[in-house]
Phi, psi and omega in degrees: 000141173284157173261140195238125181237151133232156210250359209249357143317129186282328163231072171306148167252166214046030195094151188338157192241094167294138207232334149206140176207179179300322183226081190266123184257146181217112178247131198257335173305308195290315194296286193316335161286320178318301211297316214259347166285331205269160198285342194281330188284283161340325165255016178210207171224043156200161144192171236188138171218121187298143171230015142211165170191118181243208172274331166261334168202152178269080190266156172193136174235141244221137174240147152238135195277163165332152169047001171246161260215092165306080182347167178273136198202164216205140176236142173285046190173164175296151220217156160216154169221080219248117170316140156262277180260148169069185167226153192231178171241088179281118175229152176200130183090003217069357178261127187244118195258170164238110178263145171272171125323135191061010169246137192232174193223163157232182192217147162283158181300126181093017204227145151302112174214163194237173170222145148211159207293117163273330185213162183282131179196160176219150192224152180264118133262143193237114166227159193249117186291167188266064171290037174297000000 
C-alpha cells in the first residue's frame, strides 16, 4: 500500500500528516492543540483536520467555537460522532441528542443533520463512504 500525506495544515506537527498507510497513529491531544495554534481557529469559529482518510472511510477531527453551528446537511455513508471535548448538540431527524466527552452516536447514510457547539469542543468524525 502507498502511504498518503498531507502537507496542507498550515503547521502540522512533526511534518506531514500520513492520511493512509497500513497503520495510521492519531494522538488527538497533539492534533488539537494544532487545530487550536492555527489562525483558521482564531479566525472563524471551527476548524479541522483530517486524519485518514481511504476509498472507504474518513476519520477528521473537527473543533468547534461556543454556538457554533455545522447547518443540516446529509453525508453519503454512515457516520459516527464521538465528542473528545466539550458538548455539542446533534439533531437528525428532529431528534436532538446532547452528546459529552466519551460519547458518540452513529447515524445511516442520507439523512439530515446539523451539529452545534453548546461549549468549545472537538469531536471525531467517521465516515464509511458509499461507494455505489
Amino acid at each position: 500500500m502507498e502511504n498518503k500525506s498531507n502537507d496542507a495544515t498550515p503547521q502540522p506537527p512533526d511534518g506531514e500528516h500520513i492520511l493512509n498507510a497500513q497503520l495510521v497513529e492519531m494522538n488527538l491531544e497533539e492534533v488539537i492543540k494544532q487545530i487550536k495554534s492555527e489562525t483558521t481557529w482564531t479566525d472563524s469559529d471551527r476548524n479541522s483536520v483530517t486524519l485518514f482518510k481511504s476509498d472507504r472511510m474518513r476519520i477528521v477531527l473537527i473543533g468547534l467555537h461556543e454556538n457554533a453551528e455545522l447547518k443540516p446537511h446529509k453525508a453519503n455513508g454512515v457516520i459516527s460522532v464521538q465528542v473528545i471535548e466539550g458538548k455539542i448538540e446533534f439533531t437528525a431527524d428532529e431528534q436532538i441528542t446532547h452528546l459529552e466527552q466519551r460519547q458518540m452516536i452513529a447515524l445511516q447514510e442520507n439523512i439530515i443533520h446539523s451539529v452545534k457547539a453548546l461549549t468549545e469542543s472537538f469531536f471525531l468524525l467517521t465516515l464509511a463512504m458509499n461507494n455505489k
